[in-house]
C-alpha positions as CSV (number, residue, x, y, z in Angstrom):
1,X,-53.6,-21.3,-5.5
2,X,-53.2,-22.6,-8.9
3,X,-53.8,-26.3,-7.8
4,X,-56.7,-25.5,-5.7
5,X,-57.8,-23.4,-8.9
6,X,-58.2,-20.0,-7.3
7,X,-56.0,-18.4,-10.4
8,X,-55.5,-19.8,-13.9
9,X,-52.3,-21.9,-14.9
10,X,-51.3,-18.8,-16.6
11,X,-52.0,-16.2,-13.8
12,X,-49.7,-18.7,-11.3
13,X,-46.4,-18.8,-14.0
14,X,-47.2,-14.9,-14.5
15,X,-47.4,-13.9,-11.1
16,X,-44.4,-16.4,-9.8
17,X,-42.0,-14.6,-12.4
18,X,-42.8,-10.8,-10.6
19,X,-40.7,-10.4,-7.9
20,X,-41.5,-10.3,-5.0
21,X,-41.9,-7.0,-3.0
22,X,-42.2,-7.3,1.1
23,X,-42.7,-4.6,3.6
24,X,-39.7,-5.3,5.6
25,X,-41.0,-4.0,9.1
26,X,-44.8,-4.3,9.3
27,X,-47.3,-3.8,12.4
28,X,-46.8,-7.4,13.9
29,X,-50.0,-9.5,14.3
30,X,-50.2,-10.4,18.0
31,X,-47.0,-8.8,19.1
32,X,-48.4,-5.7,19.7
33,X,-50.6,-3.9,21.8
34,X,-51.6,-1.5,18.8
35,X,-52.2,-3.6,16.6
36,X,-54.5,-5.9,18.6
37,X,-56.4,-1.9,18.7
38,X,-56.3,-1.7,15.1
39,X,-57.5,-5.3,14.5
40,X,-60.3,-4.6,17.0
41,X,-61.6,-1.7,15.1
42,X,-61.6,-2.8,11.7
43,X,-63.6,-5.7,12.6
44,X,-66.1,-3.6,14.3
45,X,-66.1,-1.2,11.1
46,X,-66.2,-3.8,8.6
47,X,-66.8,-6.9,9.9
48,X,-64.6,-10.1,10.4
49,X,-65.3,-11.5,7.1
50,X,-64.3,-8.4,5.1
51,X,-61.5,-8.1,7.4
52,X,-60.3,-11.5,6.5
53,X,-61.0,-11.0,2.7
54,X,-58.0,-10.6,0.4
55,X,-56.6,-6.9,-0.6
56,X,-57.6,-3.9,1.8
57,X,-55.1,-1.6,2.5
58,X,-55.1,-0.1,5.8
59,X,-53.7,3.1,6.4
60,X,-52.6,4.4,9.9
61,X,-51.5,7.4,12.0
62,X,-48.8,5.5,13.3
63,X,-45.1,6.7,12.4
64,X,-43.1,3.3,12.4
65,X,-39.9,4.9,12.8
66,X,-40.9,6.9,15.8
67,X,-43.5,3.5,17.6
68,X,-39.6,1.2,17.2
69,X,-37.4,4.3,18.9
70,X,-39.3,4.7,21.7
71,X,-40.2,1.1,22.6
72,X,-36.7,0.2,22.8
73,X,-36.5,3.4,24.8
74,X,-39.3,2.1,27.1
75,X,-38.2,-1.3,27.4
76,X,-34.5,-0.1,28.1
77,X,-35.5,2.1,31.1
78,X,-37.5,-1.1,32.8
79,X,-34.7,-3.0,32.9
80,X,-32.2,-0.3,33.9
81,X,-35.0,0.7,37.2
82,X,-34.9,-3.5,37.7
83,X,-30.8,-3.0,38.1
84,X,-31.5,-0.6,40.7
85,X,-29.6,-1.5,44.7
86,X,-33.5,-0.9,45.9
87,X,-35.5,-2.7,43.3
88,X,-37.4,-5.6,45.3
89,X,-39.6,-6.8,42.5
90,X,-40.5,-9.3,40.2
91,X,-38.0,-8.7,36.8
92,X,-39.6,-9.3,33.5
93,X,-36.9,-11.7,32.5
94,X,-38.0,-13.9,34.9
95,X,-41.3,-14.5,34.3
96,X,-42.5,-17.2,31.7
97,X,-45.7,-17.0,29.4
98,X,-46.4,-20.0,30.6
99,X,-46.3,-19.6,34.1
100,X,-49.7,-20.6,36.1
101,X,-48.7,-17.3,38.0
102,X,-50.3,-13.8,36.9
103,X,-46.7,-11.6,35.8
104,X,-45.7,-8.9,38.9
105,X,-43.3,-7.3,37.1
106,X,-43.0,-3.4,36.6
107,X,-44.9,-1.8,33.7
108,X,-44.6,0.8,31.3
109,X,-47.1,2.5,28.7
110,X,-46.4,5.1,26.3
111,X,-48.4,7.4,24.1
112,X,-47.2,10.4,21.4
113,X,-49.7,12.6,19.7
114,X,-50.3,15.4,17.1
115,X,-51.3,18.3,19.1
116,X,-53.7,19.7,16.8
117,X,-55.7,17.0,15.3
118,X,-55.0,13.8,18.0
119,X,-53.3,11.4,15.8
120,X,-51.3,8.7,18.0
121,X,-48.2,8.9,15.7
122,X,-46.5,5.8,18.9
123,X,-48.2,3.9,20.9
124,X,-47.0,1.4,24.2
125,X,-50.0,0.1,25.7
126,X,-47.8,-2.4,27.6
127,X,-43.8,-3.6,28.0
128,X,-44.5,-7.0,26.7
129,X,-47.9,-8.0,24.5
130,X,-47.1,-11.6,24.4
131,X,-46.8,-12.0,28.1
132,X,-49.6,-9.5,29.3
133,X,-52.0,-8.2,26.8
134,X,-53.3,-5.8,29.2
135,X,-53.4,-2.1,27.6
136,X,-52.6,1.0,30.0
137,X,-53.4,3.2,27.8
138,X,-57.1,2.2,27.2
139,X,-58.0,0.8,30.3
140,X,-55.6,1.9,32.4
141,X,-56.1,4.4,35.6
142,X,-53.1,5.4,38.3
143,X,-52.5,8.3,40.4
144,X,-51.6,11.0,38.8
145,X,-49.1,12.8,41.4
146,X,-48.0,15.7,40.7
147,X,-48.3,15.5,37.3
148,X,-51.8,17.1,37.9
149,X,-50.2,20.3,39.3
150,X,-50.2,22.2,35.7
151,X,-53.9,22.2,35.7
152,X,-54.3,23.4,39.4
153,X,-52.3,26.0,38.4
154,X,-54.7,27.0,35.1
155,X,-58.0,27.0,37.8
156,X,-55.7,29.3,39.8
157,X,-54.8,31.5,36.7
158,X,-58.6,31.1,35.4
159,X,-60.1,32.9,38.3
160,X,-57.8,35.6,39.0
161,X,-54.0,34.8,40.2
162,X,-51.4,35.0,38.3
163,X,-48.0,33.6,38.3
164,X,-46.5,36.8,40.5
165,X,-48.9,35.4,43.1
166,X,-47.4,34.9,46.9
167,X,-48.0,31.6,48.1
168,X,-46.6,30.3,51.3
169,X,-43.9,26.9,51.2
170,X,-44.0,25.8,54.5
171,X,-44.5,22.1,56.1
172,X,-47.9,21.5,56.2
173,X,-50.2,19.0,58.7
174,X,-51.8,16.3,57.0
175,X,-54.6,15.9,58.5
176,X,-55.9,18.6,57.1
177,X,-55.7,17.3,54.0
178,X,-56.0,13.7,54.1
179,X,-53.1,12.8,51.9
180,X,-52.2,9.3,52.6
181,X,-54.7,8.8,55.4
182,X,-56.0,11.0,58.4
183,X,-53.0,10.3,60.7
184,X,-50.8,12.4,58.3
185,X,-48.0,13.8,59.8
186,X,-46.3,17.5,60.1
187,X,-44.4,18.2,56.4
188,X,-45.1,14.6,55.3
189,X,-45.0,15.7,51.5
190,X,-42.3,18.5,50.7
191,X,-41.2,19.2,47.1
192,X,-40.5,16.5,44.0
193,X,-36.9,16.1,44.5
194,X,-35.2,14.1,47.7
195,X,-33.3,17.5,49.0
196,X,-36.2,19.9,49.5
197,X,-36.1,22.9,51.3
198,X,-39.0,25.1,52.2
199,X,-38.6,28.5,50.3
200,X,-41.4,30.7,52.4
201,X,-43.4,33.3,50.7
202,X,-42.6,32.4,46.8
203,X,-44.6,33.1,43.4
204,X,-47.1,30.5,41.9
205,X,-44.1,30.5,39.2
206,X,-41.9,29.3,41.7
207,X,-44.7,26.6,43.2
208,X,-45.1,24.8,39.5
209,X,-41.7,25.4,38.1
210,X,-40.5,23.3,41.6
211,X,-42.9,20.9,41.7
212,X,-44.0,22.6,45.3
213,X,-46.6,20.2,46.9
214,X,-47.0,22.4,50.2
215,X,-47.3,26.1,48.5
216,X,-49.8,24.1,45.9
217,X,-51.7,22.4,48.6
218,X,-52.4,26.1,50.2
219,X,-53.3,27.7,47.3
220,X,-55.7,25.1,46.2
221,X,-57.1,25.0,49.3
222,X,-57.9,28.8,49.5
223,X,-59.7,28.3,46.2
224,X,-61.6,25.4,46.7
225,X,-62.3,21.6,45.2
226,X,-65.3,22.9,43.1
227,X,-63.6,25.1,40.7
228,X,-60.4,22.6,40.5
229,X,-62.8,19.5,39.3
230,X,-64.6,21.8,36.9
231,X,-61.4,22.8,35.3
232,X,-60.7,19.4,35.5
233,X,-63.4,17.9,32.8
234,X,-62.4,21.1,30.9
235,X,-59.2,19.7,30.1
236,X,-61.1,15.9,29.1
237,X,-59.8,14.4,32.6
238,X,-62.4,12.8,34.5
239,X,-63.5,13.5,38.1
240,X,-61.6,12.6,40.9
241,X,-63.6,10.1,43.7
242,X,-66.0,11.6,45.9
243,X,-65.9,11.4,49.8
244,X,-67.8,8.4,51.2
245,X,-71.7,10.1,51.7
246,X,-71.4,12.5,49.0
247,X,-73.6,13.1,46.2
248,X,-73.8,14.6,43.0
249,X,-75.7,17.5,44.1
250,X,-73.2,17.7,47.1
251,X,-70.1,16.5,45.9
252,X,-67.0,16.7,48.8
253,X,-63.9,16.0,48.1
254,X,-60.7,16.1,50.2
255,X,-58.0,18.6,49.3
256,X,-55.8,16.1,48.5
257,X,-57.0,15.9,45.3
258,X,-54.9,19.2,44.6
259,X,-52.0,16.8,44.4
260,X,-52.6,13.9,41.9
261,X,-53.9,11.3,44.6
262,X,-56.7,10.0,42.5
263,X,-56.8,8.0,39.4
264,X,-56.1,8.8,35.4
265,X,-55.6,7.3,32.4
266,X,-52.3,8.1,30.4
267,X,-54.9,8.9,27.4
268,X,-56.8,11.7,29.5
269,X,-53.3,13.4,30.8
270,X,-51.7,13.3,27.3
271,X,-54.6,15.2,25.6
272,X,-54.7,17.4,28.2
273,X,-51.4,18.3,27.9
274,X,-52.2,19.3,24.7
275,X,-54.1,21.9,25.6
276,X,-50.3,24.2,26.5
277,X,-48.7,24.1,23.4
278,X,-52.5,24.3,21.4
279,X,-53.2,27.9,23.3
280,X,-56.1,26.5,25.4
281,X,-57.7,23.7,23.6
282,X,-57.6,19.8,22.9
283,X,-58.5,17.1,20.2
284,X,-61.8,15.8,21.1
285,X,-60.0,12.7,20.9
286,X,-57.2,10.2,19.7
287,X,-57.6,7.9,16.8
288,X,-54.7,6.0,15.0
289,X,-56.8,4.8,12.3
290,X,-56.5,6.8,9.1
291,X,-58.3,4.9,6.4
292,X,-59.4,1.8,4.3
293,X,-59.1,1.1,1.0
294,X,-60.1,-1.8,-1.1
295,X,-58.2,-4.2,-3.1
296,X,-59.1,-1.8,-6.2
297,X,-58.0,1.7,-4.2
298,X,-61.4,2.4,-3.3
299,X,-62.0,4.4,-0.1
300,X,-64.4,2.3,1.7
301,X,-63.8,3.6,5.1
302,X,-62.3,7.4,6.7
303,X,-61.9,8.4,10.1
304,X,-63.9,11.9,11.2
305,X,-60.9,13.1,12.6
306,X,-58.8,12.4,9.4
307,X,-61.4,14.4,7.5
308,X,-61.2,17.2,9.7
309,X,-57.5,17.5,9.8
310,X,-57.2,17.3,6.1
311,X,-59.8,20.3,5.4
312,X,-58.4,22.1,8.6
313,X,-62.1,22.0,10.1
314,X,-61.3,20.0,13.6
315,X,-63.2,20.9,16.1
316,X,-61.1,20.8,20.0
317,X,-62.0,21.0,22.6
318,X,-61.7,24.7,24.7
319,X,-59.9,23.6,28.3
320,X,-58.4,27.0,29.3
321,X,-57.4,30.6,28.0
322,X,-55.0,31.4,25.7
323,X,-53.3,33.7,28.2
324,X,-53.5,30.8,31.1
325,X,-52.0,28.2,28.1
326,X,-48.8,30.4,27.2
327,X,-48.0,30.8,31.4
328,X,-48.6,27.5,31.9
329,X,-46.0,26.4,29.1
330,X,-43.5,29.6,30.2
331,X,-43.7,28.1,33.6
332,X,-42.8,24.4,32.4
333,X,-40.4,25.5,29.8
334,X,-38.3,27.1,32.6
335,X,-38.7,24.3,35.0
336,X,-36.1,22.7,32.8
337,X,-33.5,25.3,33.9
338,X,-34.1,25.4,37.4
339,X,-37.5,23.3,38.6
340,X,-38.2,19.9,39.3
341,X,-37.2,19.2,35.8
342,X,-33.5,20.1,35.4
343,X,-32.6,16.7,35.6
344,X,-34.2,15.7,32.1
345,X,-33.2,18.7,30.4
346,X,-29.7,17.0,29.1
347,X,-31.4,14.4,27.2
348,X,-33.4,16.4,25.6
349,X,-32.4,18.2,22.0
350,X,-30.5,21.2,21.9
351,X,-32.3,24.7,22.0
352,X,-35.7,22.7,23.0
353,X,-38.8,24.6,23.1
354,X,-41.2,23.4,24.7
355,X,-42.1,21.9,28.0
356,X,-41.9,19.5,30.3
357,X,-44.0,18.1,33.6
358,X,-42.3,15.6,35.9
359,X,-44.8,12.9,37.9
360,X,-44.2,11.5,41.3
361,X,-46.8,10.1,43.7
362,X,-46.2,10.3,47.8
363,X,-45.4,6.4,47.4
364,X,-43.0,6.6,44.8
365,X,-45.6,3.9,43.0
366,X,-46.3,5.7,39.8
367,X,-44.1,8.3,38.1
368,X,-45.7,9.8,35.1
369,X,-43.6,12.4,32.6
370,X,-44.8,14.5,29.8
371,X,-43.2,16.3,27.2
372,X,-44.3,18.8,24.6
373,X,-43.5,20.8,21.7
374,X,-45.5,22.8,19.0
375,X,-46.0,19.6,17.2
376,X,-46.2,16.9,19.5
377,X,-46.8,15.5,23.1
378,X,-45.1,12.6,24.9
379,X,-46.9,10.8,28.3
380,X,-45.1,8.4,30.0
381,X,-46.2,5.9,32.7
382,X,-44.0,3.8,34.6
383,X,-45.6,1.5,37.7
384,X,-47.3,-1.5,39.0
385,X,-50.7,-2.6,37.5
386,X,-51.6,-3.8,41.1
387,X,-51.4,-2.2,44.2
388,X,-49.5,0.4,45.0
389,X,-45.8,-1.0,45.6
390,X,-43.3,1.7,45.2
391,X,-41.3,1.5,42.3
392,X,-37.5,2.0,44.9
393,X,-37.5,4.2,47.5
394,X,-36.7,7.8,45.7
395,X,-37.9,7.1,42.6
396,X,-38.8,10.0,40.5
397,X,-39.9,10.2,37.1
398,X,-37.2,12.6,36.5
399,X,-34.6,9.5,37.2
400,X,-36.5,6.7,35.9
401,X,-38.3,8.4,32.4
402,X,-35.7,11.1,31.3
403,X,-34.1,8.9,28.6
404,X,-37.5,7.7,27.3
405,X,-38.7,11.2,26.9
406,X,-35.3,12.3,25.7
407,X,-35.8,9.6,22.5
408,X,-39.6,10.2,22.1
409,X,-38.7,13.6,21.6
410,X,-35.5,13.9,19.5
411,X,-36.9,11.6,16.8
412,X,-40.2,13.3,17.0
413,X,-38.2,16.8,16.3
414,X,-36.0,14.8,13.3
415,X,-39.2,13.7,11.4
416,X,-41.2,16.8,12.7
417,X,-39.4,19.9,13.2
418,X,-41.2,22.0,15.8
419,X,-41.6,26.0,16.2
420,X,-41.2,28.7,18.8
421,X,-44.6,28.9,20.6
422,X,-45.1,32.2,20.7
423,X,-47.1,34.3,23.3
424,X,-50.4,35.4,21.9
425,X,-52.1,38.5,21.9
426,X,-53.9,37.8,24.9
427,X,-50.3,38.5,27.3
428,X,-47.7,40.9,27.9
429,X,-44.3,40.7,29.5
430,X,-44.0,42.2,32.6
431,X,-40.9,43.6,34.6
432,X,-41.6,42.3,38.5
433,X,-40.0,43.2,41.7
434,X,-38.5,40.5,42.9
435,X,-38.7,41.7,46.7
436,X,-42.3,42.8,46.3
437,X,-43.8,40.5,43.6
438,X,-45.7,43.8,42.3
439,X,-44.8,45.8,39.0
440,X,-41.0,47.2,39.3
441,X,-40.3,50.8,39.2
442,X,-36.7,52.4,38.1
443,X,-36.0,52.1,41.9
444,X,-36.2,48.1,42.4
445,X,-32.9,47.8,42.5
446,X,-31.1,46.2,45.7
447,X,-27.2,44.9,47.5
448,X,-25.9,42.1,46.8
449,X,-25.0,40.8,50.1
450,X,-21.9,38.5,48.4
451,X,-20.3,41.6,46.3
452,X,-22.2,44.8,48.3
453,X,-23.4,46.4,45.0
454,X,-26.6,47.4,43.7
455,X,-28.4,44.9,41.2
456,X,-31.3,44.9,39.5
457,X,-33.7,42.8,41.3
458,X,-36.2,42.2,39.2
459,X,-37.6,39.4,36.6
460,X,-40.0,39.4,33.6
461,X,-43.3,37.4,33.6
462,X,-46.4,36.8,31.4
463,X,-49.1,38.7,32.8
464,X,-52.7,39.3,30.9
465,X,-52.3,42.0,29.0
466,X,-54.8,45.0,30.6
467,X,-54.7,43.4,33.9
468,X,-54.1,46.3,36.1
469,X,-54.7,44.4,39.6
470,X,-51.0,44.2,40.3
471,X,-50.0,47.4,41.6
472,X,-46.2,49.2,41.3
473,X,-43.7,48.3,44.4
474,X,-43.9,51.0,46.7
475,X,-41.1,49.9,48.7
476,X,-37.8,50.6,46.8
477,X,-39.6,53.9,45.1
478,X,-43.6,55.8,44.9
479,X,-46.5,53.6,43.4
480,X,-46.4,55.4,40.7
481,X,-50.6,54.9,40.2
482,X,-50.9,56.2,43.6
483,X,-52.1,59.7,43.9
484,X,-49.1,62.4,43.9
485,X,-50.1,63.8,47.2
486,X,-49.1,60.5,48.9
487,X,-45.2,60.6,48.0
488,X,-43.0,60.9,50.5
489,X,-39.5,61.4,50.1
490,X,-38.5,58.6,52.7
491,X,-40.2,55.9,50.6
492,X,-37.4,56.6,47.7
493,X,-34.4,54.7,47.3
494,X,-33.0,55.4,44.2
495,X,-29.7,54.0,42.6
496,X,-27.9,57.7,42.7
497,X,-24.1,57.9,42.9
498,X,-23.0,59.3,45.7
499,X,-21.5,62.9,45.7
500,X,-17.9,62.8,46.5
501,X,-16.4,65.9,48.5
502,X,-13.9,68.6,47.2
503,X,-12.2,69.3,50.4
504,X,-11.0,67.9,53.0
505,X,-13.4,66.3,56.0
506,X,-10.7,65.3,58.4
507,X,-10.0,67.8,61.7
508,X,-7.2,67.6,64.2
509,X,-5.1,64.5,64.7
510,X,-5.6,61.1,63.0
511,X,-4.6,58.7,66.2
512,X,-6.1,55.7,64.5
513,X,-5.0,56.1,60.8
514,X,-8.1,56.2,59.1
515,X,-6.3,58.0,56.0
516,X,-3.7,54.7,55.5
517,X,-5.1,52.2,52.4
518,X,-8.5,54.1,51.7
519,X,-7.7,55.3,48.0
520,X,-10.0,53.8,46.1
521,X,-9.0,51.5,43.0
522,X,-11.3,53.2,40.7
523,X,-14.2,56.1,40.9
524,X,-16.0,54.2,38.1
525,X,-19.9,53.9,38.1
526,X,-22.3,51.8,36.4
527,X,-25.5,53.0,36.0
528,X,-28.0,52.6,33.3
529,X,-28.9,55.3,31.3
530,X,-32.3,57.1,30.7
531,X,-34.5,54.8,28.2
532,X,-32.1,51.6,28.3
533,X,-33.5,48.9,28.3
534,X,-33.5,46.7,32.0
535,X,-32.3,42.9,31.7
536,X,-33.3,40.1,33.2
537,X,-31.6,39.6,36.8
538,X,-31.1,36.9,39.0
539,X,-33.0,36.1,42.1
540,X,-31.3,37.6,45.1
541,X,-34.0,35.8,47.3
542,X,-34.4,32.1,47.2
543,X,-37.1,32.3,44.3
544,X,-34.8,31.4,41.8
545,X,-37.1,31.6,39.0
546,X,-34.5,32.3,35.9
547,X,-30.7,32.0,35.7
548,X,-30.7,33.4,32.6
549,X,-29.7,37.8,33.6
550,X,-26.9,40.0,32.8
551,X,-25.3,42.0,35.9
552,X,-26.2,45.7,36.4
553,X,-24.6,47.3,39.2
554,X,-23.3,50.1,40.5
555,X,-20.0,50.2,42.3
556,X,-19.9,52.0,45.7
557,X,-16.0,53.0,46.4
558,X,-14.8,54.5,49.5
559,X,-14.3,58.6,49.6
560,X,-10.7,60.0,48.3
561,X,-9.1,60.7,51.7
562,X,-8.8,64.3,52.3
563,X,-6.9,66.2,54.9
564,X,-8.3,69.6,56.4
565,X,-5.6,71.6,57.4
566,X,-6.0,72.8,61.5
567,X,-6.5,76.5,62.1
568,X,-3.7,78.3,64.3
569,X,-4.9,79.7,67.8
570,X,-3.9,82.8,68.6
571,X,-3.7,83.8,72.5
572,X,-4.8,86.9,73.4
């Protein structure tokens, strides 16, 4: 610089004596699919020859501990699908950057965020920059799957049910649905997992928690498309494709939509996930751009979303109610104890509190997983960018993107510790017959056909607080909101011990030895007494919605044998 005199003599033996002070791991120019979006929007801020001009400091949202943990995350899970037995494709190690071929080989993109105010804190718009510079994240659009299911379930929960409501599991046709084409066949879809079973009549807990794509498919159809692609742009994701001859004034979609068959982006599905652990609402946006300063310290250039975060002004967007928000993320927090997510739950941290959403579509082609806590969200996509080749036969994203959503989220936790999200105002916990689905009464109780003693068969749920629609079961004891005058005394059950007699029941002879081995071991009882509090019980139907209960019962034992003495005859 000295020679070509850009600095003084002086200013080059000066500035050669400091020592040198390097940022050991910067954003790599050209190696990157974020920082090609970086360099992209500078330029278009500030122009190229600014941007090439000595001494600006850029400052990003990007957390460089966070964007190196869950690339190697990423890039380890492609390779270790590619070792699959049914992985027929294309491995990334084989192709060359030079190649006259376009690459084949699987794909991955992934995207965390700040929940409240949008910042991309990592960012994977590719496996590989220097062999494909395509970026999934911005211009990329897959099927969703059932990955889409959470926000069926919030249209459902918008406009009257609940999570208490019955929905029927049962194969379904089809053709009436036009999933995969219109020569569908009988059950084709079941639940996300390769051992499904249809459950029946189950709760709309049960249908998300399990990933149910048959229940789901009913109750969506019940409701109708309309209100499900309104909820849809409520939540930022855009509309799925009309039905060849539709309009805009008459839009007609197929009910397959219900279950993820129509493009998204990974941006559109992160940010709506937001929306759970944010009580209803989204960023506007993401941005991963901070600010700019020049070579003197000078701000020259903020982002509006910066600004907004810093004086806590942000306006979000408003996607759902705060009550539909906190049983949307009750739902998916328990789906990691006994849903379609149980499988991811041991890499995640210890005592996590938030949620998680597997992603499979019908063609095992693109499995999608999102994760969430009270300070971040994690989307995951793993597929093909052509066609729709599936990934292995049985591949779900609860196999294939655990580990990736187990790193994104225990170094996310490390830097960021997250809360408890609370329920809000707007819900109250519920006690629930578990036979009925309707309010319990101090009479749901019922046997337990493996031990014959009386449980509590009941569960708590997050209903809207004031919402008086549900009546009382009215088969173990009264509706208590009835009327009085309709109680009858055959409609109670009630866990009563039984009244053991004082004398002796057994006349004449005992041929068959009914007396022999009937003492019982104890007389004991257990009942709970008046004002306790009830636990939580387990399922005794196949609606296993929590495992989490304590065991309440009340032991039945046989009668003390007795012996009544026979009276002497007397002959006249």
């Amino acid at each position: 610089m000295a020679k070509e005199k850009y600095i003084t003599p002086d200013e080059a033996e000066r500035l050669s004596a400091m020592e040198l002070g390097l940022n050991p791991k910067p954003l790599k120019r050209g190696v990157s699919h974020i920082y090609d979006r970086i360099s992209s929007e500078i330029t278009a801020y500030l122009g190229e020859e600014r941007v090439n001009a000595a001494g600006l400091k850029i400052y990003t949202t990007i957390d460089r501990q966070l964007q190196e943990v869950t690339g190697k995350a990423l890039e380890q899970a492609l390779e270790n699908i590619e070792k699959q037995p049914g992985y027929r494709h294309q491995k990334a190690a084989d192709y060359h950057s030079g190649s006259a071929n376009k690459p084949r080989y699987l794909e991955g993109a992934l995207l965390v965020v700040d929940n409240k105010s949008g910042a991309v804190l990592a960012y994977h718009g590719g496996r590989d920059y220097t062999k494909r510079q395509y970026d999934a994240i911005r211009d990329g659009a897959r099927p969703t799957g059932t990955a889409i299911l959470p926000f069926l379930y919030a249209t459902a929960f918008d406009t009257g049910k609940s999570p208490v409501t019955r929905i029927l599991d049962d194969a379904i046709d089809n053709r009436l649905t036009g999933i995969g084409g219109s020569e569908g066949i009988l059950g084709e879809w079941g639940a996300e997992n390769s051992k499904n079973r249809y459950e029946g009549m189950i709760t709309a807990h049960r249908g998300l928690s399990a990933s149910k794509i048959a229940a789901s498919l009913r109750m969506g159809m019940e409701m109708g498309t309309a209100p499900f692609v309104k909820k849809l742009t409520d939540f930022g994701i855009r509309k799925p494709v009309r039905e060849a001859g539709s309009t805009e004034v008459n839009p007609v979609y197929r009910p397959k939509i219900f279950v993820g068959t129509e493009p998204a982006s990974l941006k559109e599905m992160t940010l709506a996930y937001t929306a759970i652990p944010n009580g209803g609402s989204r960023p506007q946006d993401i941005y991963y751009l901070d600010r700019i300063e020049d070579e003197d310290g000078q701000l020259i250039w903020e982002s509006t979303q910066a600004i907004e975060t810093r004086n806590n002004a942000q306006v979000r967007k408003g996607a759902t109610s705060t009550a539909t928000a906190f049983q949307l993320h009750n739902i998916l927090n328990s789906s990691l104890k006994n849903g379609s997510a149980q499988r991811i739950a041991p890499h995640l941290p210890k005592n996590f509190k938030g949620g998680v959403k597997t992603g499979t579509t019908y063609d095992f082609a693109d499995n999608w997983l999102f994760g969430y806590d009270s300070r971040i969200t994690c989307g995951i996509w793993v597929g093909f960018l052509e066609g729709k080749k599936p990934i292995y036969h049985g591949a779900f994203s609860s196999d294939t993107c655990a580990s990736v959503l187990g790193a994104a989220i225990t170094e996310a936790e490390r830097q960021f510790p997250a809360g408890e999200l609370a329920p809000p105002p707007s819900v109250e916990r519920v006690e629930i017959c578990l036979t009925t689905g309707k309010r319990a009464t101090h009479s749901c109780y019922d046997i337990d056909p493996s031990d014959k003693k009386y449980r509590r068969h009941t569960i708590f749920e997050y209903l809207r607080k004031g919402d008086s629609s549900l009546p009382f079961c009215d088969l173990h004891g009264e509706d208590i909101s009835a009327p009085v005058s309709t109680f009858t005394a055959q409609n109670r059950i009630l866990p009563l011990p039984p009244i053991l007699p004082t004398r002796p029941i057994l006349q004449g002879d005992d041929p068959y030895h009914t007396e022999l081995n009937q003492v019982p071991a104890n007389r004991n009882f257990e009942l709970l007494g008046a004002g306790e509090n009830v636990p939580e019980a387990q399922a005794l139907s196949a609606d296993p919605v929590s495992s989490d209960h304590t065991d309440t019962s009340i032991t039945l034992p046989a009668p003390r044998p007795i012996t009544i003495p026979v009276p002497e005859f007397i002959h006249l």
